[in-house]
mmCIF file of the N, C-alpha and C atoms, coordinates in Angstrom:
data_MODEL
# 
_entry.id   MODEL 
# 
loop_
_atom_site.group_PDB 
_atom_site.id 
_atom_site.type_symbol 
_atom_site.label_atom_id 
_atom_site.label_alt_id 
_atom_site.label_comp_id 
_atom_site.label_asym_id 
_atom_site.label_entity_id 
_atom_site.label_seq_id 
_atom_site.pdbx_PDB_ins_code 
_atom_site.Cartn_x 
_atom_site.Cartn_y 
_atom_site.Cartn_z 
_atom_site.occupancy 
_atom_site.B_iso_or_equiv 
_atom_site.pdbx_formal_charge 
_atom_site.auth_seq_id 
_atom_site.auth_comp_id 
_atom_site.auth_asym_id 
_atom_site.auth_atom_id 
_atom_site.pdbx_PDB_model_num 
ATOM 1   N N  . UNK A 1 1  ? -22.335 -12.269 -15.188 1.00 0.00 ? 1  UNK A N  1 
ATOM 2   C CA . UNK A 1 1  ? -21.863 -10.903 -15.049 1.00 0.00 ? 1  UNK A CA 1 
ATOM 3   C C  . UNK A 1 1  ? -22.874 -10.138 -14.193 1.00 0.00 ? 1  UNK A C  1 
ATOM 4   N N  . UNK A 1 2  ? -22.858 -9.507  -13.259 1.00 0.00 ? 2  UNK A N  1 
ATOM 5   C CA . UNK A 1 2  ? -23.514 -8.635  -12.328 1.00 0.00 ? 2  UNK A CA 1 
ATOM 6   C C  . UNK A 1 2  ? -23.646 -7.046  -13.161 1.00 0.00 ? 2  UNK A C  1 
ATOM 7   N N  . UNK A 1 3  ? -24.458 -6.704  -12.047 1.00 0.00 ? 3  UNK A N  1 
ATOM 8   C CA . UNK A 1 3  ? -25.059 -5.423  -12.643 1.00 0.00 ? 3  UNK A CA 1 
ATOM 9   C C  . UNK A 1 3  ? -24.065 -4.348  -12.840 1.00 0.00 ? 3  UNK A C  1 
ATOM 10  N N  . UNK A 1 4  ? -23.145 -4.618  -11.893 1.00 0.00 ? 4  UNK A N  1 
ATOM 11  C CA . UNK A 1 4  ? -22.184 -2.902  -11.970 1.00 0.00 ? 4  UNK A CA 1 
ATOM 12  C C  . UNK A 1 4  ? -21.329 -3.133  -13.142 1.00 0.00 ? 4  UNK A C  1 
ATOM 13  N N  . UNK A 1 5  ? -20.894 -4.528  -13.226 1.00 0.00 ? 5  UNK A N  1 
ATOM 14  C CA . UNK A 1 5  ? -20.077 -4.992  -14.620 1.00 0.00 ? 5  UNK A CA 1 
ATOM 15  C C  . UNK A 1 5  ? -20.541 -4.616  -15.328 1.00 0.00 ? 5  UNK A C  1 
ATOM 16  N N  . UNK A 1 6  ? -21.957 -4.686  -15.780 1.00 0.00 ? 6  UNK A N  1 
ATOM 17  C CA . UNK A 1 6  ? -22.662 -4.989  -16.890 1.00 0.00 ? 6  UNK A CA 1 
ATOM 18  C C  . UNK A 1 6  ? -22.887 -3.197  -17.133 1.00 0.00 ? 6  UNK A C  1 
ATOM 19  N N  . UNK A 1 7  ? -23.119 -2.386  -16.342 1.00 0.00 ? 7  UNK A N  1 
ATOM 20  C CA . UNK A 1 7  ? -23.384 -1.096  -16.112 1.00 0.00 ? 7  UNK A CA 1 
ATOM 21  C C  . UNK A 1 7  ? -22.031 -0.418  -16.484 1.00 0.00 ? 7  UNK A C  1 
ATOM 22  N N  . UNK A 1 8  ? -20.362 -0.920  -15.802 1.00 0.00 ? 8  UNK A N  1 
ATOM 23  C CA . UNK A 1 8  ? -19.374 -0.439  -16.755 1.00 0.00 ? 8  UNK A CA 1 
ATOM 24  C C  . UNK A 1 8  ? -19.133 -0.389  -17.899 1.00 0.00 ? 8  UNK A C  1 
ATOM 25  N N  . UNK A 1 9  ? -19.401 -1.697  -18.298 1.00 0.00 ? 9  UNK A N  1 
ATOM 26  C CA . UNK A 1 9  ? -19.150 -1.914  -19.619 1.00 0.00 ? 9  UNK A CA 1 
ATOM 27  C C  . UNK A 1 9  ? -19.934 -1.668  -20.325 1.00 0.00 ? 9  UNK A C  1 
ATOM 28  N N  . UNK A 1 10 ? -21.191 -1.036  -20.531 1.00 0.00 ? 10 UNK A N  1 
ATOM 29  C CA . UNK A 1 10 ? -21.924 -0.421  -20.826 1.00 0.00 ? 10 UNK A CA 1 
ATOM 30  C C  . UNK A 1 10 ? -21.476 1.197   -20.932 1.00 0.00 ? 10 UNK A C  1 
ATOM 31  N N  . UNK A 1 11 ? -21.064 1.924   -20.200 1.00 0.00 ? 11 UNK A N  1 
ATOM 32  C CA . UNK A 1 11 ? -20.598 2.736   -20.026 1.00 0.00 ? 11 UNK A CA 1 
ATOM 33  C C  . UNK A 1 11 ? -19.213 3.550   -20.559 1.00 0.00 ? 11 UNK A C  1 
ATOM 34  N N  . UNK A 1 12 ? -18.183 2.389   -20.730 1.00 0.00 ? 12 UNK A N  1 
ATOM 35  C CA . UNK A 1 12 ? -17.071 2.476   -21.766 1.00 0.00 ? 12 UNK A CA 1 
ATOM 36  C C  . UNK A 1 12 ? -17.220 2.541   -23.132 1.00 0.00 ? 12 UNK A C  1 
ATOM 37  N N  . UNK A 1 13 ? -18.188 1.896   -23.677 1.00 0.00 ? 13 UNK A N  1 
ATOM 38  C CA . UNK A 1 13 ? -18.639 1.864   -24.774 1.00 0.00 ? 13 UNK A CA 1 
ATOM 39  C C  . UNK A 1 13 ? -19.185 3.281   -25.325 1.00 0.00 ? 13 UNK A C  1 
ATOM 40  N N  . UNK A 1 14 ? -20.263 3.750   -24.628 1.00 0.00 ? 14 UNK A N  1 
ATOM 41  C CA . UNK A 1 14 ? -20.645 5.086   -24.760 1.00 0.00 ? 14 UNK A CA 1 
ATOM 42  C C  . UNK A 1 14 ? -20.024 6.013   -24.908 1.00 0.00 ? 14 UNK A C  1 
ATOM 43  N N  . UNK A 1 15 ? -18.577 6.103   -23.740 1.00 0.00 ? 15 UNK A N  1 
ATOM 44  C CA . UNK A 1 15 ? -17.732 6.883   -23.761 1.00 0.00 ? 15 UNK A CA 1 
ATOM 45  C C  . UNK A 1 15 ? -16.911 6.777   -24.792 1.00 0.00 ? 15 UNK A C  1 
ATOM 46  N N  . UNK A 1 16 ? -16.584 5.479   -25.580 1.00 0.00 ? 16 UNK A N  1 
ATOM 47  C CA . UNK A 1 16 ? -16.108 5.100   -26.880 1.00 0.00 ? 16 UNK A CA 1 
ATOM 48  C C  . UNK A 1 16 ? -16.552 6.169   -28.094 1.00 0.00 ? 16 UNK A C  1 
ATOM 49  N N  . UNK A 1 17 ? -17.958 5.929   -27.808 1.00 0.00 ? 17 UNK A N  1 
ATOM 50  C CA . UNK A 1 17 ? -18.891 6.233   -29.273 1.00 0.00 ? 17 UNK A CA 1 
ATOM 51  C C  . UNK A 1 17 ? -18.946 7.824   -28.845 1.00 0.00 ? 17 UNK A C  1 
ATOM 52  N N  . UNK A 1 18 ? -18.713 8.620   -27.626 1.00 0.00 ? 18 UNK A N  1 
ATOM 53  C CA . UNK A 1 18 ? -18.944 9.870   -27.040 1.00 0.00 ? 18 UNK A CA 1 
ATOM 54  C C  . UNK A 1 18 ? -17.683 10.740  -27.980 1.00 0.00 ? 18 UNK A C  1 
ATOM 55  N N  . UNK A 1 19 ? -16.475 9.545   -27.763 1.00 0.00 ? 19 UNK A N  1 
ATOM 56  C CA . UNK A 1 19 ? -14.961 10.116  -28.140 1.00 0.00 ? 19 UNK A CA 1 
ATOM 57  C C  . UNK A 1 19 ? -15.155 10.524  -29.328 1.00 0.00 ? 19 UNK A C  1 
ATOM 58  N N  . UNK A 1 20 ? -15.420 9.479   -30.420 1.00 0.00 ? 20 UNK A N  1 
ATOM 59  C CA . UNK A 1 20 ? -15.033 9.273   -31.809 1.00 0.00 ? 20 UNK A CA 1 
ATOM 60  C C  . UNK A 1 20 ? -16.044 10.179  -32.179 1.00 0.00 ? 20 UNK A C  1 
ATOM 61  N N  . UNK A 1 21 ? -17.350 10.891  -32.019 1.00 0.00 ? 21 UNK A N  1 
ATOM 62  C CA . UNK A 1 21 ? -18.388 12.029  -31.967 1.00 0.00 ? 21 UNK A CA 1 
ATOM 63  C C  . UNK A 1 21 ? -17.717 13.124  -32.023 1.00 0.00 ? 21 UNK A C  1 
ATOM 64  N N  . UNK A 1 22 ? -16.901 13.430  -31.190 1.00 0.00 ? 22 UNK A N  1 
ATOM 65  C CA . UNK A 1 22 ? -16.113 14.355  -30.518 1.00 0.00 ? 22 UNK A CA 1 
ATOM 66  C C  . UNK A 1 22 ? -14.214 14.757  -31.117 1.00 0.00 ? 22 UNK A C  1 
ATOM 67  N N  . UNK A 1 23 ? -13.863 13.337  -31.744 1.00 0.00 ? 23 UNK A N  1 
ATOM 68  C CA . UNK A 1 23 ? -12.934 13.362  -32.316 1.00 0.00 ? 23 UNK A CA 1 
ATOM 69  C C  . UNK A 1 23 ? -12.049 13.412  -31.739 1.00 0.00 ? 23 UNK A C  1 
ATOM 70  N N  . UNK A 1 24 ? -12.636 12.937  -30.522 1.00 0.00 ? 24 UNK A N  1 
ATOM 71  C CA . UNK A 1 24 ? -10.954 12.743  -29.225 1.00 0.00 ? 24 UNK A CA 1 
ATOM 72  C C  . UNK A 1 24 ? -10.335 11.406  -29.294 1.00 0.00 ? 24 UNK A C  1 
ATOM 73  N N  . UNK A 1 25 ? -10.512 10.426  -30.473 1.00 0.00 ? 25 UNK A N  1 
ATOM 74  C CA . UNK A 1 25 ? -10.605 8.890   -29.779 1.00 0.00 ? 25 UNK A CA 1 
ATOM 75  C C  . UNK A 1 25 ? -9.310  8.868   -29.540 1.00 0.00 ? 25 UNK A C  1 
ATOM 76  N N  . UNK A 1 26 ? -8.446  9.106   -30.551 1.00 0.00 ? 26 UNK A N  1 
ATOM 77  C CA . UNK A 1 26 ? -6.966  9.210   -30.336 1.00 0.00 ? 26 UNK A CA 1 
ATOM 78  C C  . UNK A 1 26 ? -6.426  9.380   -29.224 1.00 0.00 ? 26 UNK A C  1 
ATOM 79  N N  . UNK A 1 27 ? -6.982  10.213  -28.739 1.00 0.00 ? 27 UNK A N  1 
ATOM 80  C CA . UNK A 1 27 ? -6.181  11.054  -26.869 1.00 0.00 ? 27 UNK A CA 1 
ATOM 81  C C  . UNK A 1 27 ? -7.075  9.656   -26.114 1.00 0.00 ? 27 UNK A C  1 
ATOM 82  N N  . UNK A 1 28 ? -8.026  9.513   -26.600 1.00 0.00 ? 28 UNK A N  1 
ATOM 83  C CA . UNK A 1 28 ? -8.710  7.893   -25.337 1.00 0.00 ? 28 UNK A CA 1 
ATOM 84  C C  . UNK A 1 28 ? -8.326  6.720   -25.533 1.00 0.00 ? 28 UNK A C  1 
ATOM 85  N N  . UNK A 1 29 ? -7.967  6.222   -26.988 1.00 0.00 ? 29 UNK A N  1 
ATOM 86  C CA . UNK A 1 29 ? -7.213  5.235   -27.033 1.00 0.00 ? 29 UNK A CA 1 
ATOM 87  C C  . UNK A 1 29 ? -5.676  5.324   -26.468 1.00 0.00 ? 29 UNK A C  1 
ATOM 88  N N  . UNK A 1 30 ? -5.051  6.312   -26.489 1.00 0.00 ? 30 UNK A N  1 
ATOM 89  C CA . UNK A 1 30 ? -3.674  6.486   -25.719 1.00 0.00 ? 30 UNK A CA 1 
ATOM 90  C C  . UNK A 1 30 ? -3.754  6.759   -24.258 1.00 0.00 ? 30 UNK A C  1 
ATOM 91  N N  . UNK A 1 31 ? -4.819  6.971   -23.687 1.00 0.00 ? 31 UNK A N  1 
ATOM 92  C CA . UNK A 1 31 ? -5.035  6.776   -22.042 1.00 0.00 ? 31 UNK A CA 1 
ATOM 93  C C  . UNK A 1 31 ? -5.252  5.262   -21.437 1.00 0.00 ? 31 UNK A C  1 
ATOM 94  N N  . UNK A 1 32 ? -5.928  5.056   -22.615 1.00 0.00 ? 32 UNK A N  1 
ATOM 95  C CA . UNK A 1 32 ? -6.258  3.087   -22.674 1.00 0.00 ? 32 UNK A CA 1 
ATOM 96  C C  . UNK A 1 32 ? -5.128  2.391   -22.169 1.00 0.00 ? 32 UNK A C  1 
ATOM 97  N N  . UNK A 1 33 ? -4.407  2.619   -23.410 1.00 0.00 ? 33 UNK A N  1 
ATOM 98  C CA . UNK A 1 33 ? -3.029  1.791   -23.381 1.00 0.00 ? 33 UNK A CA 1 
ATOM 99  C C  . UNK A 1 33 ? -2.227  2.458   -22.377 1.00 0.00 ? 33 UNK A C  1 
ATOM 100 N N  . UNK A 1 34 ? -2.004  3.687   -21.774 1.00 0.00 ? 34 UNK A N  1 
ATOM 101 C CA . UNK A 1 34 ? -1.010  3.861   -20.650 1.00 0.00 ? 34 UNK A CA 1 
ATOM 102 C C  . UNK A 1 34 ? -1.454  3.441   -19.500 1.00 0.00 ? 34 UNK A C  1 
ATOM 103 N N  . UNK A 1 35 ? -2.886  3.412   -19.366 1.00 0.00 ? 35 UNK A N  1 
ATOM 104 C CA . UNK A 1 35 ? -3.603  2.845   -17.894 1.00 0.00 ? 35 UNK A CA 1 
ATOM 105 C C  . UNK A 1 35 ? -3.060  1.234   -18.072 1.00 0.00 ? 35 UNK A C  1 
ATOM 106 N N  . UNK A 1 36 ? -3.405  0.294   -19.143 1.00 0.00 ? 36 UNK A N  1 
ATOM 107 C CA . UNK A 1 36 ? -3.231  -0.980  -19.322 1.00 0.00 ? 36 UNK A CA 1 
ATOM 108 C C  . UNK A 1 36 ? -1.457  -0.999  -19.376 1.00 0.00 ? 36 UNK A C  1 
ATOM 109 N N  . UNK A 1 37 ? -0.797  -0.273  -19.663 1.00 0.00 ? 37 UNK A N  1 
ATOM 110 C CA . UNK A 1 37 ? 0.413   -0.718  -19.661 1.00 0.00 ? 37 UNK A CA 1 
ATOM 111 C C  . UNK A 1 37 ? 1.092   -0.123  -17.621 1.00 0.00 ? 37 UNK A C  1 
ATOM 112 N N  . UNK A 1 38 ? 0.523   0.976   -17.558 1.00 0.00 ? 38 UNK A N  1 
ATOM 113 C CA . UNK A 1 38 ? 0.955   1.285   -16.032 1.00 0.00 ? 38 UNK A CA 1 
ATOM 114 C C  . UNK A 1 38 ? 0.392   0.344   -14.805 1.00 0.00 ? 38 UNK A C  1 
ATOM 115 N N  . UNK A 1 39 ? -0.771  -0.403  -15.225 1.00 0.00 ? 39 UNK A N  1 
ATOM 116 C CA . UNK A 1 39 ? -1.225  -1.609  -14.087 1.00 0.00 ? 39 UNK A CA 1 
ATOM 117 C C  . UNK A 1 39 ? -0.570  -3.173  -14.357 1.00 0.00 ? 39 UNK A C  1 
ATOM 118 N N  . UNK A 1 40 ? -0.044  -3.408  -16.153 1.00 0.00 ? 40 UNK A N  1 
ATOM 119 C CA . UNK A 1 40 ? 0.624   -4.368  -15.603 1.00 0.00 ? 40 UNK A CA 1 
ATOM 120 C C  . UNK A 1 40 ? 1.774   -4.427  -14.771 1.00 0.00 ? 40 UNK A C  1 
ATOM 121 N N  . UNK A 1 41 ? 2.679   -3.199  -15.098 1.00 0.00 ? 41 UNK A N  1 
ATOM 122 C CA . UNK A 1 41 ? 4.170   -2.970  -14.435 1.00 0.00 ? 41 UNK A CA 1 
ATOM 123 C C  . UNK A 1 41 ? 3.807   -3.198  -12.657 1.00 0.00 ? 41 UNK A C  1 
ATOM 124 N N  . UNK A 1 42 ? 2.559   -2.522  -12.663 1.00 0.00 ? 42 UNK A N  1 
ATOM 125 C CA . UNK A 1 42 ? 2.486   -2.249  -11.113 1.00 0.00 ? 42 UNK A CA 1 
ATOM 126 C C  . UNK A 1 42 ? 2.438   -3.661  -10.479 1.00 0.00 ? 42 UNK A C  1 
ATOM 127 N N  . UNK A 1 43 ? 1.262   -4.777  -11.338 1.00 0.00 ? 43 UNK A N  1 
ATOM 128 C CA . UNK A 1 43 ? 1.467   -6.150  -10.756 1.00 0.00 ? 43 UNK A CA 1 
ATOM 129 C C  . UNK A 1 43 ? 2.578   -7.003  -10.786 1.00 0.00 ? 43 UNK A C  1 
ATOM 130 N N  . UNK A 1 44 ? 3.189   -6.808  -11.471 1.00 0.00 ? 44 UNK A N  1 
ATOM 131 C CA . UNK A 1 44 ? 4.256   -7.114  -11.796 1.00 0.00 ? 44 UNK A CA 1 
ATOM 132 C C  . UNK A 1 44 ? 5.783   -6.501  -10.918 1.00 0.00 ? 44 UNK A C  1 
ATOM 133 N N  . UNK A 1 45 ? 5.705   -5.338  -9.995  1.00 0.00 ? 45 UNK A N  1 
ATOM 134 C CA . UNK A 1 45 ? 6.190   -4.833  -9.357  1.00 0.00 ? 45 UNK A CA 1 
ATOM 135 C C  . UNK A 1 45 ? 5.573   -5.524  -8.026  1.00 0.00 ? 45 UNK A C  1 
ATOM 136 N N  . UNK A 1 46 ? 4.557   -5.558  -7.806  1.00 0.00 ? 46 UNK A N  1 
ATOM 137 C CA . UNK A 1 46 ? 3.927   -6.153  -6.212  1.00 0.00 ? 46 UNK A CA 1 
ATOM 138 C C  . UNK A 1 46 ? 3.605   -7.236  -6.558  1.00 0.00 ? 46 UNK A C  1 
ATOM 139 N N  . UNK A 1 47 ? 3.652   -8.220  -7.211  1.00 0.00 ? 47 UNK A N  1 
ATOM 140 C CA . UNK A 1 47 ? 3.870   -9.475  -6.990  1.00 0.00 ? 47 UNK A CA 1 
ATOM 141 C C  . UNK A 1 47 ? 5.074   -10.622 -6.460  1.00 0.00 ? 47 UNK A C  1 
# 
């Protein structure tokens, strides 16, 4: 794994632990799943 990987994913996590602090996780876990559900359609459209 390279540095910028290692530096994202590092970074999601935080923003994880930033949410649930904050009491937003709900609204970030439902951006999760619409980003992950709007990029498979898209590959799945251009493939």
């Amino acid at each position: 794994m390279g540095l910028k990987s290692s530096l994202y994913k590092f970074l999601r996590i935080w923003n994880d632990v930033d949410a649930v602090r904050k009491g937003r996780a709900g609204k970030r876990i439902g951006r999760r799943a619409a980003g992950k559900a709007t990029g498979k359609a898209l590959k799945k459209l251009f493939k």
